[in-house]
C-alpha positions in Angstrom: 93.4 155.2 195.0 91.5 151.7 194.1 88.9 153.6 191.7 92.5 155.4 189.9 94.5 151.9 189.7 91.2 150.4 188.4 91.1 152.7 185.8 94.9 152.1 184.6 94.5 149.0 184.2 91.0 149.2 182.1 92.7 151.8 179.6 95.9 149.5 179.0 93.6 146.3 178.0 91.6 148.7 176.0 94.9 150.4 173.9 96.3 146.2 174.3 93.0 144.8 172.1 92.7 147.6 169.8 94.2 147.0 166.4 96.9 149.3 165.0 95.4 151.6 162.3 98.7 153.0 161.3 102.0 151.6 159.8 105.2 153.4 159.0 107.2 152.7 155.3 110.8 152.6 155.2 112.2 152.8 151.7 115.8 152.0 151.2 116.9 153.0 147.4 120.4 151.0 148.7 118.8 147.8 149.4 116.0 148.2 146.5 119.0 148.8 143.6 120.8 145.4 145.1 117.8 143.4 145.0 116.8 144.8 141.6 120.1 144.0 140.2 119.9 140.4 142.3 116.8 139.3 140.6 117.8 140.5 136.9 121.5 138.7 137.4 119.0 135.0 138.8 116.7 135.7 135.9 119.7 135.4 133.0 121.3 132.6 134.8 118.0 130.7 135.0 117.6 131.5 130.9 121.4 130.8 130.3 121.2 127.2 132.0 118.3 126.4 130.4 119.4 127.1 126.8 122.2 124.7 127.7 120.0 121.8 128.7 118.6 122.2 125.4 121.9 122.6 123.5 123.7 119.5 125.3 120.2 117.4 125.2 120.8 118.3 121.0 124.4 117.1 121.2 123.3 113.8 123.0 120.8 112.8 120.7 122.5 110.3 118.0 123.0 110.3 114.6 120.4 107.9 114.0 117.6 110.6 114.5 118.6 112.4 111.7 119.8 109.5 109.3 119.8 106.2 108.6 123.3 105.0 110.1 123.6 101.7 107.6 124.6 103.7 104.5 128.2 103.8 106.4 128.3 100.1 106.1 130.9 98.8 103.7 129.7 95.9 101.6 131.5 93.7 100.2 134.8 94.1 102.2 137.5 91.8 100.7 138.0 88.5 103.0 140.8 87.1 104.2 140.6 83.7 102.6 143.1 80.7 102.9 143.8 78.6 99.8 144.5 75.2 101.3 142.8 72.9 99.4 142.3 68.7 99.7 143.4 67.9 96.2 146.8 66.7 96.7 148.2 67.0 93.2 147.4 70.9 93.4 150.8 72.3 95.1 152.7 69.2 95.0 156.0 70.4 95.2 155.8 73.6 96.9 152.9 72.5 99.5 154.7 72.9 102.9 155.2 76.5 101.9 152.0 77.2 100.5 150.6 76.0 104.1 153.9 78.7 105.3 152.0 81.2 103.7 148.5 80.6 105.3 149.4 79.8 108.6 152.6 80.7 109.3 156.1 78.9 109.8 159.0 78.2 111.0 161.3 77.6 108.6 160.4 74.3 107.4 158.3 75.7 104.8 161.2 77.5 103.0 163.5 74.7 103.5 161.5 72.6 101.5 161.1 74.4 98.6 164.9 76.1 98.2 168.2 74.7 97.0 170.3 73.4 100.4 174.4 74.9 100.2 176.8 72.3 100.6 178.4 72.5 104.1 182.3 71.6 103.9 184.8 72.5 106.6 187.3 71.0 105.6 187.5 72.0 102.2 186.9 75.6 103.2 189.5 74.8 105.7 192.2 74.1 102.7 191.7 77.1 101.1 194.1 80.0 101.7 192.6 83.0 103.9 191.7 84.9 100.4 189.9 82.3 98.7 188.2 81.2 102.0 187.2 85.0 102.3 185.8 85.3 98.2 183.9 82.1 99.0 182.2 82.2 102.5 180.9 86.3 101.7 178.5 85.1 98.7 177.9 81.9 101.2 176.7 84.6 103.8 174.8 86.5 101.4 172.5 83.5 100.8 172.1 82.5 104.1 170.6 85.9 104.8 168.5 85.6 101.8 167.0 82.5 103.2 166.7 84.3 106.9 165.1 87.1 105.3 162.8 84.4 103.4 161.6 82.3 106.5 160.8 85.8 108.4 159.2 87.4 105.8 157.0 84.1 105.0 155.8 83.4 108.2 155.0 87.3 109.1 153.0 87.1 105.7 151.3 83.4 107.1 150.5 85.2 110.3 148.9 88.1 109.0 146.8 85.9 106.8 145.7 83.7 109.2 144.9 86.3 112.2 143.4 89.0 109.4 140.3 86.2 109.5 139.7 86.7 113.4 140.2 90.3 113.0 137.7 91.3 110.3 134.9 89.2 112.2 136.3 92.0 115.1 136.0 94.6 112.3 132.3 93.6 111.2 130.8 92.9 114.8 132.2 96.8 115.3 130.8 98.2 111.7 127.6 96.4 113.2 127.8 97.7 116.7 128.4 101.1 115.4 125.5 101.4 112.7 122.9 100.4 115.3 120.2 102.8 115.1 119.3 102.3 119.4 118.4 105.2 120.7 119.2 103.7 124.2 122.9 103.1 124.3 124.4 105.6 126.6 127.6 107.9 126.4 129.5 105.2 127.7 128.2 102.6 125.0 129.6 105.1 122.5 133.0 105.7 123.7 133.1 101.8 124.1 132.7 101.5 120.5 135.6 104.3 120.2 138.2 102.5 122.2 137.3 99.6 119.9 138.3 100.8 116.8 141.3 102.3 118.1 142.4 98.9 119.6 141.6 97.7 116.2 143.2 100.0 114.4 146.2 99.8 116.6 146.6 95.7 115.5 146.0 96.9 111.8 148.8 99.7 112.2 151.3 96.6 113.8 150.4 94.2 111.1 151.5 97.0 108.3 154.9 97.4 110.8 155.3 93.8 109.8 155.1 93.7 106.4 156.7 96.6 105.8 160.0 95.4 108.0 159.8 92.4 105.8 160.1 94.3 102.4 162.6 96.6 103.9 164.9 93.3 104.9 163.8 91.9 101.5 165.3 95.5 100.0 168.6 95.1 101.8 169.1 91.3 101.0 168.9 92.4 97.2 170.9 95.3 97.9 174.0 93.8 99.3 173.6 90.8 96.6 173.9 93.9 94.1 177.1 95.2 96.3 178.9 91.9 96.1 178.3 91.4 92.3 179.5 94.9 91.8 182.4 93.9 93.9 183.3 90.6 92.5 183.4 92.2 88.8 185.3 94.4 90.0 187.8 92.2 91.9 188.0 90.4 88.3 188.6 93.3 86.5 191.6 94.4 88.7 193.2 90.8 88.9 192.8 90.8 85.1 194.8 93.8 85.0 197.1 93.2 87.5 198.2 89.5 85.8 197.8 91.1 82.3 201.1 89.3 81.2 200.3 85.8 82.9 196.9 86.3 81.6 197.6 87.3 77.8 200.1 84.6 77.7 197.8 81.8 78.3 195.1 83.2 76.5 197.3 83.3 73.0 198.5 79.7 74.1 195.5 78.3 74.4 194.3 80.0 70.8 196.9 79.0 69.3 196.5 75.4 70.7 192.8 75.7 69.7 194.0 76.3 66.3 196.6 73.9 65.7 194.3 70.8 66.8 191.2 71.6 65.5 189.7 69.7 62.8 186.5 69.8 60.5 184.3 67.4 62.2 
């Protein structure tokens, strides 16, 4: 029994310390086709993300690599100038508003240079409600014409006198953005973008501005034109209307006028 259980144990070290001499292959066309198909899908993505770091590093690179950016500058870009001189005989009599247009005002300017109405109450007040009415309309008509005035010329003063900090705006831009730096980022460009449209923005309010101010000019002239209309034809009527009153003194006085008159 010792010898046998000896020999048991002998023959399974031996078959334990052998080496295997045979292996068995398992193909699996299932798994084979899905890891076919895997690796082809990985190999186009890998191709398809590199072509798009090359396409986006082409879209980053600027302008300047291809061209020289300062043929966009514009030379010789018209200034806004203000013509205040010292000489104080030039614009002696219509200085303050000169210095209205340049800078601005607030009303002084125009008063200076236009006509002042007469302000009676109490002869207004004698009037009857008719005459008091033809009077004060063409009275109301110039004192919009001199609102519409003062507005317009200190809009125009303003925009003269702020266009000056606003091109130096405009040129540090034109020079920011014709920099030929290859090392300003994306967020260097669209700083540059949000510049010229706060720019532009200010530019767009300016024209606003002036524009308002011709379209106010436009009505002031306007209802001036409606009240002359008016007022001829107001004459035309009465003329009509007191034909008989009016034809009657109009033959007196000829007649008068011919009765006294003499060869000087």
């Amino acid at each position: 029994m010792k010898a046998l259980r000896l020999s048991l144990i002998v023959g399974a070290l031996v078959l334990s310390v052998a080496p295997v001499r045979a292996q068995v292959v398992v193909y699996d066309p299932a798994v084979v086709t899905r890891n076919s198909i895997t690796a082809v899908i990985k190999e186009y993505l890998a191709e398809l993300q590199t072509q798009q770091h090359s396409q986006l590093r082409r879209m980053a690179h600027r302008l300047s690599n291809f061209t020289d950016l300062g043929k966009y500058r514009v030379a010789g870009a018209p200034l806004w100038r203000i013509h205040d001189f010292e000489d104080p005989n030039l614009f002696r009599f219509a200085r303050d508003y000169h210095a209205a247009l340049n800078y601005g005002d607030e009303g002084g300017g125009v008063r200076a240079v236009t006509q002042a109405l007469l302000n009676e109450p109490a002869l207004l007040a004698r009037l009857t409600p008719a005459a008091r009415r033809a009077l004060t309309a063409p009275m109301a008509t110039l004192d919009v014409a001199a609102a519409t005035l003062t507005s317009g010329t200190n809009d125009t003063g303003r925009v003269r006198y702020n266009g000056r900090a606003e091109l130096r705006a405009i040129q540090a831009l034109e020079t920011d953005v014709t920099n030929g730096s290859l090392e300003q980022s994306m967020t260097a460009v669209l700083d540059k973008i949000s510049g010229g449209v706060l720019v532009g923005a200010r530019q767009r309010q300016n024209r606003v501005q002036v524009l308002a101010a011709v379209v106010e000019q436009l009505a002031v002239d306007g209802k001036r034109a409606r009240d002359t209309e008016a007022a001829t034809l107001n004459m035309q009527l009465t003329a009509w209307r007191e034909r008989e009153v009016v034809n009657a003194a109009f033959a007196a006085g000829a007649g008068d006028a011919l009765r006294t008159w003499r060869q000087p």
